[in-house]
C-alpha positions as CSV (number, residue, x, y, z in Angstrom):
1,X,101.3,126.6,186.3
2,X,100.7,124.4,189.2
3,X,101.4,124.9,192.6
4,X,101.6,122.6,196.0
5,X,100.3,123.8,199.6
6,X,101.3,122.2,202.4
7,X,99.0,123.0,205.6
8,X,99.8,122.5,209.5
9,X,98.8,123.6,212.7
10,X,102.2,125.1,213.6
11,X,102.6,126.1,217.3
12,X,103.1,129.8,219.3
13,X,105.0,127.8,221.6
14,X,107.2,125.4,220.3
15,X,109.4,126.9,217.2
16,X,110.4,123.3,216.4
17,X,106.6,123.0,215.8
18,X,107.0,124.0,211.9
19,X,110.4,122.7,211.3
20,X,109.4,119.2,209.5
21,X,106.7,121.5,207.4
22,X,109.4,123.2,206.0
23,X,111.6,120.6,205.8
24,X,109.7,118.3,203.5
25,X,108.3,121.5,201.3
26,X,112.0,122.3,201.1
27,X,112.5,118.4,199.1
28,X,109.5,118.6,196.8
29,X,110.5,122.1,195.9
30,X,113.7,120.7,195.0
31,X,112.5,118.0,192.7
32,X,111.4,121.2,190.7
33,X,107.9,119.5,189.7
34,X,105.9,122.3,191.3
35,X,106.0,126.1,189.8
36,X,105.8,127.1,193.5
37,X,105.4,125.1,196.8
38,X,103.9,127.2,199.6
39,X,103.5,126.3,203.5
40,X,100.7,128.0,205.6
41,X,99.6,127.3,208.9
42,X,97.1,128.2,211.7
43,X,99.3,129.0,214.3
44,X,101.9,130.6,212.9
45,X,102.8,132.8,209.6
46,X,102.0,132.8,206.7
47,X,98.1,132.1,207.5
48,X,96.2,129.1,205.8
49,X,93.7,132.5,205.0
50,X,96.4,134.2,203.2
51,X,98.3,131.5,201.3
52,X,96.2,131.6,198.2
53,X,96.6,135.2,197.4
54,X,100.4,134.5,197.2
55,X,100.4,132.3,194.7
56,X,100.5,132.7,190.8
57,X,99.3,129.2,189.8
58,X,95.9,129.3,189.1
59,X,96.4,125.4,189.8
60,X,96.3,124.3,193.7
61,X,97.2,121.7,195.5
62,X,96.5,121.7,198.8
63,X,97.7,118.8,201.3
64,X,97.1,119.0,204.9
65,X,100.2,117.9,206.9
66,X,97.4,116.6,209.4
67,X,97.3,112.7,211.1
68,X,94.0,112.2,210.7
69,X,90.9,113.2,209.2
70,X,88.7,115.8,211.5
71,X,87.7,119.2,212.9
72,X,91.3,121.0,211.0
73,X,90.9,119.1,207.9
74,X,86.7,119.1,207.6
75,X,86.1,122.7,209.0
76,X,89.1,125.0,209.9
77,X,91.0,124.9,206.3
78,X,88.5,124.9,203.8
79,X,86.8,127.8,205.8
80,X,90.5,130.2,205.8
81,X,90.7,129.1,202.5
82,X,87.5,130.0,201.5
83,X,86.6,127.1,199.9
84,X,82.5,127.7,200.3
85,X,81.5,124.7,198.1
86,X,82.9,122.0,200.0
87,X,81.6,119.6,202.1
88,X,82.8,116.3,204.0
89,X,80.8,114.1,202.0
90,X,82.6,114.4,199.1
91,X,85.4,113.4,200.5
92,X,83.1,110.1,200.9
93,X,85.0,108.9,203.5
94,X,84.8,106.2,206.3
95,X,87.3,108.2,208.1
96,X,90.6,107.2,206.9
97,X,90.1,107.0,202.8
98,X,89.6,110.8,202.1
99,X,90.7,111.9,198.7
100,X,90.5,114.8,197.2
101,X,88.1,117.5,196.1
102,X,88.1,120.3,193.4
103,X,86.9,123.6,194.3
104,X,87.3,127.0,193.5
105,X,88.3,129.6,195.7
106,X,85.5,132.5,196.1
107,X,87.8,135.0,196.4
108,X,90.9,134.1,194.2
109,X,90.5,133.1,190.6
110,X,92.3,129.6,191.0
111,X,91.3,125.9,191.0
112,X,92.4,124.3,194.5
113,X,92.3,120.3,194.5
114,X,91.7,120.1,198.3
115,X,93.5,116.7,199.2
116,X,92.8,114.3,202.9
117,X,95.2,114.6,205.7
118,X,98.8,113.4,204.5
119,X,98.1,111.0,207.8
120,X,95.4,108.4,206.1
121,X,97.5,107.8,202.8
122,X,98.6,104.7,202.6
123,X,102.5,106.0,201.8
124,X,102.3,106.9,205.8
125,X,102.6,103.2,206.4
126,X,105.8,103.0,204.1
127,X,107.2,105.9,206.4
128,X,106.8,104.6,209.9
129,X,108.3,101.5,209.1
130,X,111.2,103.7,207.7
131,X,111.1,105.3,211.0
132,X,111.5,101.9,212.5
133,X,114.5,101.7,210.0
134,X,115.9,104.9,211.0
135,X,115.9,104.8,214.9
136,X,117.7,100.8,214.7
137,X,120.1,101.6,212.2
138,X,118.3,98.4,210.5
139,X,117.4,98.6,206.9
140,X,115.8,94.7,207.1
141,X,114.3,95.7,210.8
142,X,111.4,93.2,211.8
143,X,112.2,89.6,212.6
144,X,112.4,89.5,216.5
145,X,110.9,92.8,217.0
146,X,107.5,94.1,217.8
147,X,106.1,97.4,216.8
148,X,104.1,100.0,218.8
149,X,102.0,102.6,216.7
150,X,101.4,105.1,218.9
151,X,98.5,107.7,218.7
152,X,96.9,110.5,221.1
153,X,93.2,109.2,220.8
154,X,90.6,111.4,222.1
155,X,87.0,110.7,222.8
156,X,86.4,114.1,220.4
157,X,87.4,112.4,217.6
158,X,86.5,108.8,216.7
159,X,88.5,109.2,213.5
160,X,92.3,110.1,215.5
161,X,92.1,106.7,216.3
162,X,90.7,105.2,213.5
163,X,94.2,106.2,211.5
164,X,96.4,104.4,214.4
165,X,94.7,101.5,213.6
166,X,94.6,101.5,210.0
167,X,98.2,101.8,209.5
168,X,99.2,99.4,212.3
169,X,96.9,96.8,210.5
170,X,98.5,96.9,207.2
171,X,102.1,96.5,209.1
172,X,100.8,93.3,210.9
173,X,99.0,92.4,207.7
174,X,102.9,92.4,206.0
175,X,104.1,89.9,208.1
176,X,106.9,91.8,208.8
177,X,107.2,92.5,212.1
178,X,106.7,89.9,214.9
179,X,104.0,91.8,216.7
180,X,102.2,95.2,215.9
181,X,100.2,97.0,218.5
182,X,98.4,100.4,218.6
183,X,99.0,102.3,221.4
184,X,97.5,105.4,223.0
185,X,97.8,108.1,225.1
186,X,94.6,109.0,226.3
187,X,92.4,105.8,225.5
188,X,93.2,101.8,225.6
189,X,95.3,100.2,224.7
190,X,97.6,102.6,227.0
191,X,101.4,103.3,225.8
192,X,102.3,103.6,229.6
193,X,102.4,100.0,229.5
194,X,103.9,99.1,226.3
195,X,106.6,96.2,227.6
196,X,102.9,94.6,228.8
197,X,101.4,94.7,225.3
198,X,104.3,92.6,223.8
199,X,106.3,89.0,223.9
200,X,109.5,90.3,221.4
201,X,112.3,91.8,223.6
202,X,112.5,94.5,221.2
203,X,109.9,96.8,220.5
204,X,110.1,100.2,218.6
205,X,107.7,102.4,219.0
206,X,106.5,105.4,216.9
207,X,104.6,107.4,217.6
208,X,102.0,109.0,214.4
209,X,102.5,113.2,215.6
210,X,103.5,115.3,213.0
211,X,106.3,117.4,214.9
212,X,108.1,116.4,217.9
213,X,106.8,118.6,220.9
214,X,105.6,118.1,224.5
215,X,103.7,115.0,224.2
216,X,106.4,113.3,222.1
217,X,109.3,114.3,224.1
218,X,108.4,114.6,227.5
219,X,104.5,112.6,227.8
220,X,105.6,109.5,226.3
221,X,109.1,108.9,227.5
222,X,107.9,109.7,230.6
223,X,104.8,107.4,230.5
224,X,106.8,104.4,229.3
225,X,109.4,104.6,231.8
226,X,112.3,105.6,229.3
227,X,113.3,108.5,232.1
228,X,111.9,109.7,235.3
229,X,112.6,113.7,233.7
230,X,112.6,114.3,230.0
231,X,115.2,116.7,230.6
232,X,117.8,113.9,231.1
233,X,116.9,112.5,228.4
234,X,117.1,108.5,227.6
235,X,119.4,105.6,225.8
236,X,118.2,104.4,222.7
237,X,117.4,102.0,223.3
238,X,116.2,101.9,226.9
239,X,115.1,98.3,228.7
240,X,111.8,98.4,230.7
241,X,110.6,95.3,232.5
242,X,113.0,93.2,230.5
243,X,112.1,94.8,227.1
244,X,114.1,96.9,224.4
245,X,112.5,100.0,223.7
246,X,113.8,101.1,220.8
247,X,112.1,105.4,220.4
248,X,111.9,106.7,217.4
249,X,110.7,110.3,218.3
250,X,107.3,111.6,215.8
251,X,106.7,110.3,212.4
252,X,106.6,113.1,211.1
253,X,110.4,114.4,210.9
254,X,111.3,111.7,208.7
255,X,112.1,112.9,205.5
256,X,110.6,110.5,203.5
257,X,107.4,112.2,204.6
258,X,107.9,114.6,201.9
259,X,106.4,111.7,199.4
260,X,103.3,111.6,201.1
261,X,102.2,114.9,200.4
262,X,103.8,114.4,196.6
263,X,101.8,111.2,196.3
264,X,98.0,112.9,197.8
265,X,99.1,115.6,195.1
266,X,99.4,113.1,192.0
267,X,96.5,111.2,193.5
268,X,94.6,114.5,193.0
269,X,95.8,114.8,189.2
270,X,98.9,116.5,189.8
271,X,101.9,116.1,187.5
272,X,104.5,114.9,189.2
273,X,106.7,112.8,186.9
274,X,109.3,110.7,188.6
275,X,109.9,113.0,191.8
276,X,108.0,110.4,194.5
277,X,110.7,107.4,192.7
278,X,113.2,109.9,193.3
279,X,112.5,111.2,196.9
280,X,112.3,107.9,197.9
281,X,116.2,107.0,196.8
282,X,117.2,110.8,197.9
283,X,115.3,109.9,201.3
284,X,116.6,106.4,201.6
285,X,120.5,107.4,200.4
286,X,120.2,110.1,203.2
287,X,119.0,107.7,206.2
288,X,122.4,105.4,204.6
């Protein structure tokens, strides 16, 4: 028997916070691949330190619904999940290209492949330009548009960053937008003055959170001029200094999220069969 674990942070404040957890755990468990799919997190119920002991499957997959690599996904989840053997460095990562790791769990008689931060596979790039799709309407969306890839940065973390940046270089790299920019909140390049950053009069901007909360519904609207009060709300999309902002709320509530954590699972020598060829048609059928 096998078994898939998907970890986030999960919020005590915002109950919307879990939603695209559950949501893409509900798809892979659908595909029927998995013997059981399980969701834990840190700040909400079940626990990431009582997840194991509710499985059956003696084998584990465990994929971190996380941005980027860091404290969560190097310290706080293999400690709760009492994973006492692992360590960072065999990960052997330069901050974006974490794998995955088998390890045994000192508690629970199971195998656990501990898998990077669904955030620095390189399927995430596959979903933000969906989200670019999605928010347009736009299957062929690029020519005569720009793209923002927007991040939180922190000074904390070098690597929070370092996944902006990866994924909006493989975008420009594809030639298929007209411009591709990283943006941040709390370092430069700053998304408060996105319309600067650009020469397309269209620009969509998404931004890499996993769960639309406070900074992705009130910070960066705000910040880029889309509304003077959140509460309002805004047109989609909304001109600022003669340019098209075109919002597409946090990466992480589009569906085709879900093959992310199925392909960090297969990458970690899970069998999946066809299910990431067919969550991408169910995925793309459903934005049609």
């Amino acid at each position: 028997m096998q078994a898939l674990v998907v970890v986030a942070h999960g919020s005590h404040l915002n109950p919307d916070s879990s939603t695209p957890t559950y949501r893409h755990a509900d798809t892979v468990r659908e595909t029927g691949v998995f013997d059981e799919v399980a969701t834990a997190f840190w700040k909400e119920e079940p626990s990431f330190r009582e997840v194991l002991r509710t499985l059956d499957s003696e084998e584990v997959y465990v994929v971190p619904l996380f941005i980027s690599e860091g404290y969560f996904t190097e310290q706080v989840i293999p400690r709760e999940l009492r994973l006492e053997e692992f360590d960072v460095e065999q990960w052997d990562s330069d901050g974006t290209s974490a794998s995955s790791t088998t390890l045994r769990a000192s508690d629970v008689d199971k195998t656990v492949h501990y898998c990077g931060p669904a955030g620095t596979h390189d399927a995430m790039t596959d979903v933000i330009v969906r989200r670019a799709e999605s928010v347009t309407g736009d299957d062929e969306v690029g020519e005569g548009f720009g793209l923002a890839v927007v991040g939180h940065g922190t000074e904390r973390n070098e690597n929070s960053a370092k996944a902006i940046r990866y994924h909006a270089d493989r975008i420009r790299e594809s030639g298929r937008f007209d411009e591709v920019h990283d943006l941040y909140m709390d370092e430069e390049p700053e998304v408060d003055d996105v319309s600067d950053h650009f020469d397309t009069d269209d620009v969509v901007v998404v931004p890499l959170f996993i769960a639309d909360g406070y900074h992705t519904q009130e910070d960066i609207p705000e910040d880029m001029g889309l509304t003077d009060d959140y509460r309002t709300g805004w047109d989609t999309p909304t001109e600022v200094d003669g340019v098209n902002i075109w919002y597409a709320g946090a990466v992480g509530t589009e569906p085709l999220m879900a093959d992310v954590l199925l392909e960090r699972a297969r990458d970690a020598g899970a069998d999946v069969g066809t299910a990431v060829e067919e969550v991408r048609e169910q995925t793309r059928a459903g934005a049609d």
